[in-house]
C-alpha positions as CSV (number, residue, x, y, z in Angstrom):
1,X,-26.3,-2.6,2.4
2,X,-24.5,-1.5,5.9
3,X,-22.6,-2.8,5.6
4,X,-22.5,-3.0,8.6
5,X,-19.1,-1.5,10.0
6,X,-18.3,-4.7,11.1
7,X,-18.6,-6.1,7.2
8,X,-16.7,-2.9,5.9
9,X,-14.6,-3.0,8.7
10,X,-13.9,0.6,8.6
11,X,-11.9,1.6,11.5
12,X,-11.8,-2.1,13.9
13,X,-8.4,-1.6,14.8
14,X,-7.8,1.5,15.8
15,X,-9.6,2.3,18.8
16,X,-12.2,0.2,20.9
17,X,-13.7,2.4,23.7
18,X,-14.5,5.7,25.1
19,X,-12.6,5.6,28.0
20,X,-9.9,7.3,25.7
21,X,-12.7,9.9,24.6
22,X,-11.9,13.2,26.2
23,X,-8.2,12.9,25.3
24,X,-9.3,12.2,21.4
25,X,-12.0,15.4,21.9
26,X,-9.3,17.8,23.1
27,X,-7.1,16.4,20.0
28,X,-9.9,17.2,17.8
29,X,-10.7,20.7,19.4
30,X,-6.8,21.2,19.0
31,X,-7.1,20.2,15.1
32,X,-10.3,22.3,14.0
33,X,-8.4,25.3,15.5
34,X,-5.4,25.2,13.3
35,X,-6.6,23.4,10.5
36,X,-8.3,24.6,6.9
37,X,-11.0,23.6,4.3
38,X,-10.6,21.2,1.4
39,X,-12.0,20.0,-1.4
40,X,-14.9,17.6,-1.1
41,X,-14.4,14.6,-3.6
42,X,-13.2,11.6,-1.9
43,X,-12.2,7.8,-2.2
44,X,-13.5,5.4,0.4
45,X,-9.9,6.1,2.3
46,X,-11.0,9.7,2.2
47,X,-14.2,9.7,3.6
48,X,-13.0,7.0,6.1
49,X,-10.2,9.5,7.5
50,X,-13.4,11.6,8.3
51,X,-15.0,8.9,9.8
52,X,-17.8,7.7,7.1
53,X,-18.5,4.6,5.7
54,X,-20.4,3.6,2.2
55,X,-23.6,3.8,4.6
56,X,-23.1,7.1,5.9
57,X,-21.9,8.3,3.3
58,X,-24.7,10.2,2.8
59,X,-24.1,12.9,5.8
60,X,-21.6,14.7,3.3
61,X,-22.2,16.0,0.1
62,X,-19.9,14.9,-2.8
63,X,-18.8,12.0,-1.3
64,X,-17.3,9.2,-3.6
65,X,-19.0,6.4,-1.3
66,X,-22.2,7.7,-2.0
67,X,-22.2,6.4,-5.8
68,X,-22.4,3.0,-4.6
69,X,-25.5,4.1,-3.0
70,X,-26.9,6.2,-5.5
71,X,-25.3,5.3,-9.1
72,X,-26.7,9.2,-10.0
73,X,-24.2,10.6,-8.1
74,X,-21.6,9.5,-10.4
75,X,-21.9,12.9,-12.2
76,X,-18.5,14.7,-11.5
77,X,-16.2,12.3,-11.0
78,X,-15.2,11.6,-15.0
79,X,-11.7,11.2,-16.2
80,X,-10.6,9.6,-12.9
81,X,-8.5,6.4,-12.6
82,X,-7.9,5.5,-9.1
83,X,-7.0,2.1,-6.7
84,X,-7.6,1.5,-3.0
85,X,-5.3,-1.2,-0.4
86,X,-8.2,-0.7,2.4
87,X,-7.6,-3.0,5.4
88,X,-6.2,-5.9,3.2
89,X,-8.3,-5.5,0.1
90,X,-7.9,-4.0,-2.8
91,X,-10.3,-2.3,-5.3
92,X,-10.3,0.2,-8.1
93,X,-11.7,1.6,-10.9
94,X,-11.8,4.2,-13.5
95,X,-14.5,6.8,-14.7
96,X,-15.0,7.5,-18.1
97,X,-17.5,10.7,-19.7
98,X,-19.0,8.2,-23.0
99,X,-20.8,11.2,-25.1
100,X,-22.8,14.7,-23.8
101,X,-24.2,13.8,-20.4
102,X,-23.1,10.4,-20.6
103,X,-20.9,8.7,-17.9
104,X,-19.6,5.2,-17.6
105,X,-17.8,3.5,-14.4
106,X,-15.7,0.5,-14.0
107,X,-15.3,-1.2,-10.7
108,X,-13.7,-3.9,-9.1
109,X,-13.3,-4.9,-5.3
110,X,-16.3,-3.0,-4.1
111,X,-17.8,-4.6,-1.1
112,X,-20.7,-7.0,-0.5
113,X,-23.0,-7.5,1.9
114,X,-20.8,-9.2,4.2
115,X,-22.7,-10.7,6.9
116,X,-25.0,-12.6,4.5
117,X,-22.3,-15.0,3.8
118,X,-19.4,-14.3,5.9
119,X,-21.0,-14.8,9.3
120,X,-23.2,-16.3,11.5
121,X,-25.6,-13.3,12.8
122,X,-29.0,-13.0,12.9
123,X,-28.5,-11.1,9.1
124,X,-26.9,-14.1,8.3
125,X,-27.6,-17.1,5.4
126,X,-26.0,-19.6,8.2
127,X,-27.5,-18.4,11.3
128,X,-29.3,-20.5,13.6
129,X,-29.8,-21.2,17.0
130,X,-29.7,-23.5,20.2
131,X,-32.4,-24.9,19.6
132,X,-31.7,-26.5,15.8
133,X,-32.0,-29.7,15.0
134,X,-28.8,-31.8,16.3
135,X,-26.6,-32.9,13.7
136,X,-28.1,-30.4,10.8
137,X,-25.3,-28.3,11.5
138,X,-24.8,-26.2,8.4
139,X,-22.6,-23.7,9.4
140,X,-20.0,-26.0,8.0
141,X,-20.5,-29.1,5.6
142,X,-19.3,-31.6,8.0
143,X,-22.3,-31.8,10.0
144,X,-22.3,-33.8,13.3
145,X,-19.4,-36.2,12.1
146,X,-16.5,-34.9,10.9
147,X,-15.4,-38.6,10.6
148,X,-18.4,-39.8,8.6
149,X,-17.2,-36.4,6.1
150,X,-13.7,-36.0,6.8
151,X,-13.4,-34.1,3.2
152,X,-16.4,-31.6,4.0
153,X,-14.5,-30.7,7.2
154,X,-11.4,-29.9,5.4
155,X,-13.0,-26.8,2.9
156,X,-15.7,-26.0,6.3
157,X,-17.0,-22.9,4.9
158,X,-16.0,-21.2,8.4
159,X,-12.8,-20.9,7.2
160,X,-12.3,-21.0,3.4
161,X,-14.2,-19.3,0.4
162,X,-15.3,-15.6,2.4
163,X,-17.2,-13.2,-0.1
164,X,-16.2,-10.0,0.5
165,X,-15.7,-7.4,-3.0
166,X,-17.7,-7.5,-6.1
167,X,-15.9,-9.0,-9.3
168,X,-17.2,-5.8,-11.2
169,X,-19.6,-3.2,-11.2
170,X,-20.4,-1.1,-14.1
171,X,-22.3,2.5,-13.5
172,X,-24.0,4.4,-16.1
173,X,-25.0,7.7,-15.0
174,X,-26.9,10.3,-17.8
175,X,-27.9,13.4,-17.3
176,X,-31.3,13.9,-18.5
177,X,-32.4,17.9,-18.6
178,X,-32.2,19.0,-14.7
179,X,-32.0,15.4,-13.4
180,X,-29.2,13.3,-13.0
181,X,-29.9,9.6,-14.1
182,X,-28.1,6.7,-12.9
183,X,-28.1,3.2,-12.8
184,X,-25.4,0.3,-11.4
185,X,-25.0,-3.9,-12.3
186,X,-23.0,-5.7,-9.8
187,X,-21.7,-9.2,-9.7
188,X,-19.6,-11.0,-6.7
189,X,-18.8,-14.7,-6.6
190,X,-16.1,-16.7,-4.8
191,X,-16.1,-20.8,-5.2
192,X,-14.1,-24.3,-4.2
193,X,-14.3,-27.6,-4.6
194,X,-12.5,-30.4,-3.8
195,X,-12.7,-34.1,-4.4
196,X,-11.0,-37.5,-3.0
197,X,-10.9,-41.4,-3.7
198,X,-9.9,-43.8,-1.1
199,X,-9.6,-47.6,-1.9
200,X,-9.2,-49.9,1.0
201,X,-6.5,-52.3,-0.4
202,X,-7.6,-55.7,1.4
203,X,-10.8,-55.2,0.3
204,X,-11.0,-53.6,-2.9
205,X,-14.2,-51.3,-1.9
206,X,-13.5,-47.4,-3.2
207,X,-15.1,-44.7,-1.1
208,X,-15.3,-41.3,-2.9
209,X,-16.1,-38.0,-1.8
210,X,-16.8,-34.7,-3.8
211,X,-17.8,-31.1,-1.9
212,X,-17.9,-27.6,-3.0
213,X,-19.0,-24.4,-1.6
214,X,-20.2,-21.4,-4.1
215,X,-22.0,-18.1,-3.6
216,X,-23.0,-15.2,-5.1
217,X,-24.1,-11.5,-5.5
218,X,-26.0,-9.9,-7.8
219,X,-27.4,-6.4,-7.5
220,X,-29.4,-4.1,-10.0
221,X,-30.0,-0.5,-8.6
222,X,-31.5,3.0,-10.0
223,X,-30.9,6.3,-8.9
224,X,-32.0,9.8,-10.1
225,X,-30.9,13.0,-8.7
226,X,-33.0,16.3,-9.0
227,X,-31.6,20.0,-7.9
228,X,-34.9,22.1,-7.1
229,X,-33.5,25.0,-6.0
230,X,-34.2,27.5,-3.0
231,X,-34.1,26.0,0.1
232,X,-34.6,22.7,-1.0
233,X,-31.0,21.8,-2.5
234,X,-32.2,18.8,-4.4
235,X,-33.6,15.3,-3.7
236,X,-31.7,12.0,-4.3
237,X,-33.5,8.6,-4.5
238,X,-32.8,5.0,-5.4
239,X,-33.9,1.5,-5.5
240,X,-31.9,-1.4,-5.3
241,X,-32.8,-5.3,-5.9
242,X,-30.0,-8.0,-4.5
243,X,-30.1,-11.5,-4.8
244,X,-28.1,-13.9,-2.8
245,X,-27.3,-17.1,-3.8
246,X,-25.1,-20.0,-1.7
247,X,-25.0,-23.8,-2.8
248,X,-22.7,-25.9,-0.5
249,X,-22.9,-29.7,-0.9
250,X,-21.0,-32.7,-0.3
251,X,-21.8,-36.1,-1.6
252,X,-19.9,-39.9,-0.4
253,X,-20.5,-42.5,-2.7
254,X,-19.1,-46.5,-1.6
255,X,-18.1,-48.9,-4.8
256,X,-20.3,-51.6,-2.8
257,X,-23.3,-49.2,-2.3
258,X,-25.8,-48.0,-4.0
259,X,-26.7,-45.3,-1.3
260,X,-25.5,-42.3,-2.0
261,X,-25.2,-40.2,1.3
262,X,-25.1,-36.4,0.3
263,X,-25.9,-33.1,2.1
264,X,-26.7,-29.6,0.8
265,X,-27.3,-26.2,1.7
266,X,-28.6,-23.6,-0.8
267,X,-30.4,-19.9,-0.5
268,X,-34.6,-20.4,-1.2
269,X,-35.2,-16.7,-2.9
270,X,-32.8,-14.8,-0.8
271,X,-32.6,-11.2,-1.4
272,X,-32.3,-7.3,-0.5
273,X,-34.9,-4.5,-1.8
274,X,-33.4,-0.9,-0.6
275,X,-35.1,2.0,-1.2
276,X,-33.0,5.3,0.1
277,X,-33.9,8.8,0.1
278,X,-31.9,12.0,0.7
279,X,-33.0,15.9,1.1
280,X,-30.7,18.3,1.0
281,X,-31.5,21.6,2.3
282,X,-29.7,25.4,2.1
283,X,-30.7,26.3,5.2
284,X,-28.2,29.1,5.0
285,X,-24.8,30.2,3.8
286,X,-23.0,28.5,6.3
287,X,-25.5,25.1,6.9
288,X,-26.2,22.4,4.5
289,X,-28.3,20.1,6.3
290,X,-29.0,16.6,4.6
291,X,-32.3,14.2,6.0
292,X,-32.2,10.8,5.0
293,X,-34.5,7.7,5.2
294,X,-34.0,4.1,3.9
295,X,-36.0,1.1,4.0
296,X,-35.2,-2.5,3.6
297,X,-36.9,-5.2,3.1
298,X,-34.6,-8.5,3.7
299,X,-34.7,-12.1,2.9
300,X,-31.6,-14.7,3.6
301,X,-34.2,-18.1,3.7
302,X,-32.7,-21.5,3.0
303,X,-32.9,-25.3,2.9
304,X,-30.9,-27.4,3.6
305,X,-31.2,-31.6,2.7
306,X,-29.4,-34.4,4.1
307,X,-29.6,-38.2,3.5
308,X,-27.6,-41.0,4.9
309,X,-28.8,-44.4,3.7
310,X,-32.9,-44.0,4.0
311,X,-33.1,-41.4,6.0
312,X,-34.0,-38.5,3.9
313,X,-33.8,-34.5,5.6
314,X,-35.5,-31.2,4.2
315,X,-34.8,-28.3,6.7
316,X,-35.8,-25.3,5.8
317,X,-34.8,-21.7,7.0
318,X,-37.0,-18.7,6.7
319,X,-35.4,-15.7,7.7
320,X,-37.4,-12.0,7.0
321,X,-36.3,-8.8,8.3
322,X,-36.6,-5.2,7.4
323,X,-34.3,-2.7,8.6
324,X,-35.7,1.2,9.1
325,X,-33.0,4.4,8.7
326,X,-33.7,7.5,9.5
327,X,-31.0,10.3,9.9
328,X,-30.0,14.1,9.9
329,X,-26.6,15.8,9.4
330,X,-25.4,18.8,9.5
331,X,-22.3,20.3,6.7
332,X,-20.9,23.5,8.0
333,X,-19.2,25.9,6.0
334,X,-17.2,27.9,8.3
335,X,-15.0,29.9,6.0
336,X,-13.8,29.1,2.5
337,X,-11.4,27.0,3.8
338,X,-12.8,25.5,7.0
339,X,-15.9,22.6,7.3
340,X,-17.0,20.9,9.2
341,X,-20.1,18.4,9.8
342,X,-21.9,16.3,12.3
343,X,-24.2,13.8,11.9
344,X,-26.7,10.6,13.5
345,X,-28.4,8.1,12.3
346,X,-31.1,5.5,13.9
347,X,-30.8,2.2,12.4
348,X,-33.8,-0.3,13.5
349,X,-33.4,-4.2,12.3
350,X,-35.9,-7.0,13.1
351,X,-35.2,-10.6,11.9
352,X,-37.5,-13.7,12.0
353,X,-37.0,-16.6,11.4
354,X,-39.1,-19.9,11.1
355,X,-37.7,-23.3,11.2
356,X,-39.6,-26.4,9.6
357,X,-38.2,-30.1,9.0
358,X,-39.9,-33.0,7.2
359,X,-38.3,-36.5,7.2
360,X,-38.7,-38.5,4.4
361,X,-39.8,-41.6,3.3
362,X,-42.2,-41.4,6.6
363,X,-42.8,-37.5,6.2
364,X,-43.0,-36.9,9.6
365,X,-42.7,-33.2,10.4
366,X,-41.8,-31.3,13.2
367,X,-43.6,-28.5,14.9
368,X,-41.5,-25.5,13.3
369,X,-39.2,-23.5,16.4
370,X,-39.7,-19.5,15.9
371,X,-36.4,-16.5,16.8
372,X,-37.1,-12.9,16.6
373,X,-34.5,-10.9,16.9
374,X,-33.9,-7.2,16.6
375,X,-30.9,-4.4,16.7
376,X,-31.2,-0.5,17.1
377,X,-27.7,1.2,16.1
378,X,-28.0,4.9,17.0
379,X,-23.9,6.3,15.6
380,X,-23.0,10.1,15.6
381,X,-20.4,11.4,13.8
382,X,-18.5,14.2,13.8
383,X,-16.0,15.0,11.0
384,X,-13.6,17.6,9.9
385,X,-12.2,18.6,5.9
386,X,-9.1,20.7,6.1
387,X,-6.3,22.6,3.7
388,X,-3.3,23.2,4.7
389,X,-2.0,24.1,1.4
390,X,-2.3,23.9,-1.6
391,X,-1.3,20.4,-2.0
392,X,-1.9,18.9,1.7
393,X,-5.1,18.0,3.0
394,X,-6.4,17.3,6.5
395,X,-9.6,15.4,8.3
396,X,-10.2,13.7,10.7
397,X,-13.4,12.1,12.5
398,X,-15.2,11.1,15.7
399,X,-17.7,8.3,15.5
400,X,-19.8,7.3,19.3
401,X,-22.5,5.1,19.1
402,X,-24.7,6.4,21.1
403,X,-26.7,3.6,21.4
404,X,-26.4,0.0,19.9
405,X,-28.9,-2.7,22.3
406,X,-31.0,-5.4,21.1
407,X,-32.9,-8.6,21.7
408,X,-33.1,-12.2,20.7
409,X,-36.3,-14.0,21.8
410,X,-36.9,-18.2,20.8
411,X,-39.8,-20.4,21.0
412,X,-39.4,-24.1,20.0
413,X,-41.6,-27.6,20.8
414,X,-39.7,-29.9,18.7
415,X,-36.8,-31.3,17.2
416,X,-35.1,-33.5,14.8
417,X,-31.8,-35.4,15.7
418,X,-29.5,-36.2,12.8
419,X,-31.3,-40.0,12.4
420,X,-34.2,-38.2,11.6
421,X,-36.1,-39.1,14.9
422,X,-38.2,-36.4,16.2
423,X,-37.1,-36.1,19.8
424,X,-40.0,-33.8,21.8
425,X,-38.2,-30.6,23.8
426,X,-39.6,-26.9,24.7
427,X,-37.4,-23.9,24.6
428,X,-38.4,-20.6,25.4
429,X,-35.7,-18.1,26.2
430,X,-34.9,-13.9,25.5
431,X,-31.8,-12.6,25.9
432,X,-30.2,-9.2,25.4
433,X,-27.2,-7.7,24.4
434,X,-26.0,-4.0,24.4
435,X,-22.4,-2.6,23.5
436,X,-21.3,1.1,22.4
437,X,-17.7,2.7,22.2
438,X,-16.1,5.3,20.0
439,X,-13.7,6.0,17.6
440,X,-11.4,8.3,15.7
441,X,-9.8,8.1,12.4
442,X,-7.4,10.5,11.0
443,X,-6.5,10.8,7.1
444,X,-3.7,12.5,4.8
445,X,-4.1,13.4,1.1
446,X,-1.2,15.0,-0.8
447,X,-1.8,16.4,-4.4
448,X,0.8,16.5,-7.1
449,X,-0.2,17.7,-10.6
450,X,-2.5,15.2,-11.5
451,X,-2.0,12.4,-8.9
452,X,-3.4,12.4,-5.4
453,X,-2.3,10.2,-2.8
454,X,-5.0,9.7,-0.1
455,X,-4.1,7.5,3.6
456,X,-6.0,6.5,6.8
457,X,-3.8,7.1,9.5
458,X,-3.7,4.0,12.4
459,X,-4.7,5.8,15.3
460,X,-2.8,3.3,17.6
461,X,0.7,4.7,16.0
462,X,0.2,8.2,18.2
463,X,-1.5,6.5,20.9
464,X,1.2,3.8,21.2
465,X,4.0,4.9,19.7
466,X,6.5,3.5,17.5
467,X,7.9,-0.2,17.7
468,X,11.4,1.0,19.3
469,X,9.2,2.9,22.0
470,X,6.1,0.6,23.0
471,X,7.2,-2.9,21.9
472,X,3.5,-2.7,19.9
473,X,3.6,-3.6,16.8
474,X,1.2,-1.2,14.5
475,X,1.3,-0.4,10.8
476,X,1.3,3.5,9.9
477,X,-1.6,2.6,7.8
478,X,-4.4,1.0,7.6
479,X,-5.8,2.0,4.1
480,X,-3.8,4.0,0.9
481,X,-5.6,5.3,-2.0
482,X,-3.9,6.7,-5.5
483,X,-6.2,9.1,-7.7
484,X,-5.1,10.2,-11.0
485,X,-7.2,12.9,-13.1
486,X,-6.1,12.0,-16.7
487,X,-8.5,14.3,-17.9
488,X,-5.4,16.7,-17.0
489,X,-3.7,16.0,-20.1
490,X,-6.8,15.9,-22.9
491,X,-7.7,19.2,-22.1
């Protein structure tokens, strides 16, 4: 679900410390004082310029992000075709009201769950650690010998077939009396293969070697959405169900053999439950406050085989987490055409993950090595909507992580070298790691008739300056979104 930032990749370029702080706070203090309220509906290049992501999307109300997270939210948005360039990818889709209370959305280029493919984290389907087995090494297909599996090293999975946007996703949202109904069906895959023959001339023996890589998304969620009234604004829940699936293999076959050596590295009932929760309260005429709490319960386990000649490998992976969110944020209304919202979150992920091998024919097992690993993300965000006019729109946002520190702890007794030999060795080692930094993101939107034209500023344009000035070169943007309301011209 976080995406993390790093998977959404938000706002990476534009600013990497707080040492530059104070001079982005007085810019900020300088922009609430001139600047005036807008409306609240928003593309992911909108909420961006206010410094949100599809995870926090929830600190805002109205917030386009937030339908990925709650497929109720949909509600609103109908007779809206729109498409997004955000940091190299592109998505888009279009909104469509079906019959009374009836809604329909079409998606494509939505973003996965990036770091269960795309990396090798501790959230990760290819993480492991120092103390694997040598020569199991899965984070690319080529293992310990790149010459023993020259073609596996050519498509390593390092470099080629990343999984980041959904192929489609399709959102029905209904209305139902006083609650809002929704529900979402995503799918994301990205595969390649390759295969080569090589025939040794003076000896008329054909080695040939076929490998592939393929993996996939698939995610179910439910939403509802139910105003109460008061001081209790309404209540927004949903449940989501992912399931991850990765097969990489590679296989050698030799005319004069009959060995086949092969290797393969597929999920083993990976998957993602989410349950989120939002309350939004009118505390009074000027505060909205929003409390949120999600819970996650998180599986990326795999195995992993390998066989040259006799030797016969079965590794598997078990890697469990859950991940805890609680946060609170704060919208406030200070005129009709002012806002302005802060907001924190405290994220808490644990990972662990248990290791066990078995050689075959001898079955000989190892003693199973054991990581636990866990991150606490503490971000606070403040944002700003603004008016200038009519047609031109303002935000801009300030994101610190107030705290982002964790551990990694490791316990192992044995091993298995890439013969299949179980060689005896004890590991036992913690280490920690803590980072933190800010940063700001400024956005533009410009409405004309029916069309709206939405950008994320590149920060590192008015730090650095033009080309001609600082020698840097820095795009103007670093995401561009187009909205058109067709419902305009069927009224």
């Amino acid at each position: 679900m976080l995406v993390k930032v790093e998977n959404m990749k938000i706002i990476r370029n534009l600013h990497k410390n707080l040492n530059k702080g104070r001079i982005y706070l007085k810019v900020f203090i300088l922009f609430l004082a001139v600047m005036i309220v807008p409306a609240r509906e928003a593309t992911i290049t909108r909420s961006a310029g206010m410094g949100l992501d599809t995870d926090l999307s929830w600190m805002v109300d109205d917030q386009y992000p937030f339908v990925f997270l709650n497929p109720a939210a949909m509600k609103g948005y109908e007779n809206n075709i729109y498409f997004e360039y955000f940091n190299t990818v592109q998505m888009g889709g279009i909104f469509l009201p079906l019959m009374s209370g009836l809604s329909l959305g079409v998606f494509s280029g939505t973003t996965v769950d990036f770091q269960a493919f795309n990396s090798t984290d501790f959230q990760s389907m290819y993480h492991t650690s120092g103390s694997d087995p040598a020569g199991i090494d899965f984070n690319n297909l080529s293992g310990a010998s790149t010459t023993y599996r020259p073609l596996a090293a050519r498509i390593d999975n390092a470099d080629a077939n990343i999984l980041e946007n959904r192929n489609l996703e399709i959102i029905l949202s209904y209305k139902m009396g006083r609650i809002q109904l929704g529900g979402a069906l995503s799918y994301a895959f990205a595969s390649e293969s390759q295969s080569d023959a090589t025939t040794t001339t003076s000896t008329g023996v054909t080695s040939s070697e076929e490998a592939g890589l393929f993996k996939s998304e698939f995610r179910l969620a439910l939403g509802a959405i139910l105003p109460v009234g008061g001081l209790i604004k309404e209540l927004a829940s949903s449940i989501s169900f992912t399931k991850f699936t990765l097969d990489n293999y590679y296989t050698r076959k030799i005319s004069t053999s009959t060995t086949e050596n092969t290797a393969r590295l597929e999920s083993n009932g990976a998957f993602d439950i989410d349950l989120l929760n939002r309350v939004s309260l009118n505390f009074s005429r000027t505060h909205n406050i929003h409390a949120f709490f999600g819970y996650s319960l998180l599986n990326r386990s795999t195995r992993a085989t390998d066989q040259i000649g006799t030797n016969d490998l079965q590794s598997d992976y078990d890697r469990n987490g859950h991940r805890i969110r609680a946060g609170l944020s704060d919208e406030l209304n200070l005129s009709q055409r002012l806002g302005l919202f802060y907001g924190l979150e405290l994220n808490y992920e644990i990972f662990s993950n248990d290791y066990q091998a078995v050689k075959r024919p001898t079955a000989s097992n190892s003693e199973p090595y054991q990581t636990s690993v866990y991150q606490l993300k503490w971000p606070l965000v403040l944002g700003l909507n603004a008016s200038v006019s009519e047609n031109l729109d303002l935000r801009m946002g300030i994101r610190h992580n107030i705290l982002n520190s964790g551990n990694n702890s490791e316990s192992n007794t044995q091993r298995i070298n890439n013969a299949g030999t179980v060689t005896s060795s004890t590991v036992s080692s913690r280490s920690s790691f803590l980072s933190s930094g800010s940063n700001i993101s400024m956005g533009v939107s410009y409405t004309i008739d029916a069309l709206r034209f939405d950008w994320l500023t590149n920060v590192n344009i008015l730090k650095d300056g033009p080309y001609f000035i600082s020698g840097k070169e820095n795009a103007w943007s670093t995401a561009f979104a187009v909205i058109f309301n067709y419902g305009k011209y069927m009224r």
